[in-house]
N, C-alpha and C positions, 0 to 999 in steps of 0.2 A: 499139307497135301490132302484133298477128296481119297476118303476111301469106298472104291467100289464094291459094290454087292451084285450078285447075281438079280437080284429085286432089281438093277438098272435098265433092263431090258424091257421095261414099261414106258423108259424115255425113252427109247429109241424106234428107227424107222426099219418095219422089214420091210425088204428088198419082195412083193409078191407081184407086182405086177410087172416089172422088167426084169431083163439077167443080167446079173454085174458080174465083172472077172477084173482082177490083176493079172496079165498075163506077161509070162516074165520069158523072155527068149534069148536060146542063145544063138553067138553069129557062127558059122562054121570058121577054120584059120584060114579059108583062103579068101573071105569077104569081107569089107570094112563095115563096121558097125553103121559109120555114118550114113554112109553110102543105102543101107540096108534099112533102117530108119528113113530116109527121105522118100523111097520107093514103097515102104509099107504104109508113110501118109501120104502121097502122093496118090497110090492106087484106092484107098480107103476113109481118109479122112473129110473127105466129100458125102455127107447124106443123098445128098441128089445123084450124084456117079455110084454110087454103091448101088442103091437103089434099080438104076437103071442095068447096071454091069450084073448083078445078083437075079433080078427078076423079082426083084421087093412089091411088096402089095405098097407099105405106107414109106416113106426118107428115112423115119426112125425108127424102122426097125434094126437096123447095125449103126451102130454112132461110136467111131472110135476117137474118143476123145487128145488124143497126140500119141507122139511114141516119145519116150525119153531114152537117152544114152547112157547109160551109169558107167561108173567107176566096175568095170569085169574083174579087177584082184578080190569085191566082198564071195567070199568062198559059199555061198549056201550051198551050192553044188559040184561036183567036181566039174572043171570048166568054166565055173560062173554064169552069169548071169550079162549080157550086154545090155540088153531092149527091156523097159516095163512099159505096157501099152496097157493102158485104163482105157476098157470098151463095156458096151452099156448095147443089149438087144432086147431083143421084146420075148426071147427065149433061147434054152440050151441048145436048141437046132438052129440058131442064128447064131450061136457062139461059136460051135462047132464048123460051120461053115468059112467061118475068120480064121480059125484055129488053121483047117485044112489051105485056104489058101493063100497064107502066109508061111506054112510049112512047103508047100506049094514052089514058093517065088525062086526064080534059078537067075543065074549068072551064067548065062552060055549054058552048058553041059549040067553045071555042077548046082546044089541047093545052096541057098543061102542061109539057112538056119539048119541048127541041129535040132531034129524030132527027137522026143515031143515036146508039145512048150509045155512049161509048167503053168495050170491053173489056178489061182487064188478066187473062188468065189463070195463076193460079197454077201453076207447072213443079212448083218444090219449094220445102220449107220448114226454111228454117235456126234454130235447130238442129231437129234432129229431131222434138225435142217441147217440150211448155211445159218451160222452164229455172227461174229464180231468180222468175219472175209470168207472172199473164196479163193482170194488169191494177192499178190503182192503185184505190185509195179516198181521198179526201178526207174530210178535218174534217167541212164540209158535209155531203157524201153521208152518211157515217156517222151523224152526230147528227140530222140532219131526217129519216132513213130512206130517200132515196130515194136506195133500191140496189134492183135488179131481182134478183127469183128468189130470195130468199133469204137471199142474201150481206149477212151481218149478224151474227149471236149468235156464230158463228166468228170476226167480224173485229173483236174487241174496240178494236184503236185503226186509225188512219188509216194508209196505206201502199200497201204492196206488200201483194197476193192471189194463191193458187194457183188462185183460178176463175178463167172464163173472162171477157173482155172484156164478150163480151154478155149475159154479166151483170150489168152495170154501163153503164147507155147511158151515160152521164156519161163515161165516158175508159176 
């Protein structure tokens, strides 16, 4: 097994000219995760509808690359954790702005997330750039076509892909 050194941060890519965040959300009890997940990429997963909904100068400034649903029993916090939403702005005042309106989002009366989400900011990223994939294709996804963006007539069989993740909301 590679053993790392502090010295590895010569390989790698910092993060200076965009904002990277893991942002991990939880749902409140009375809202379904899923349900809350399809509305936070529904309203945001669009460069072009952000842009226009936000009052964005360029598309990529807020690029929320999916939401995923996890498994709410891993305990990092009391309550868990439902939503990880990998989002990518062109700064912390672009973050921030996702952050609030997604804390924001209501069911009738009531919010749909418990404030605050927790932020994971990206430093840098090992390795430097996409390596050997960026993502996987399944049997499924391949054959029933649901692959986002495209990724398809290139990806003749199942596997490993050079596109991107959010390409592929599936994995």
């Amino acid at each position: 097994m590679a053993e790392a050194t502090r010295n590895d941060y010569i390989n790698a890519f910092e993060s200076t000219n965009r904002y990277r965040s893991w942002l991990f959300v939880t749902v409140n009890d009375h809202s379904d995760p899923y349900i809350a997940a399809k509305q936070i990429f529904e309203d945001l997963g669009n460069p072009y509808k952000v842009k226009k909904e936000f009052g964005l100068e360029n598309d990529g400034d807020i690029v929320v690359v999916r939401v995923d649903v996890i498994n709410p029993d891993i305990e990092i916090k009391p309550g868990g954790f439902h939503l990880i939403i990998p989002v990518d702005t062109k700064d912390s005042t672009e973050m921030d702005r996702v952050k609030q309106y997604i804390e924001g989002l209501k069911n009738g009366e009531e919010s749909v997330v418990a404030s605050p989400i927790t932020e994971a900011n990206v430093q840098y990223h090992f390795p430097q750039g996409p390596y050997f994939s960026n993502g996987f294709i399944s049997d499924i996804e391949r054959t029933t076509g649901k692959i986002h963006h495209g990724v398809g007539p290139e990806q003749k069989d199942e596997g490993l892909t050079r596109r991107s993740p959010g390409d592929n909301p599936w994995g």
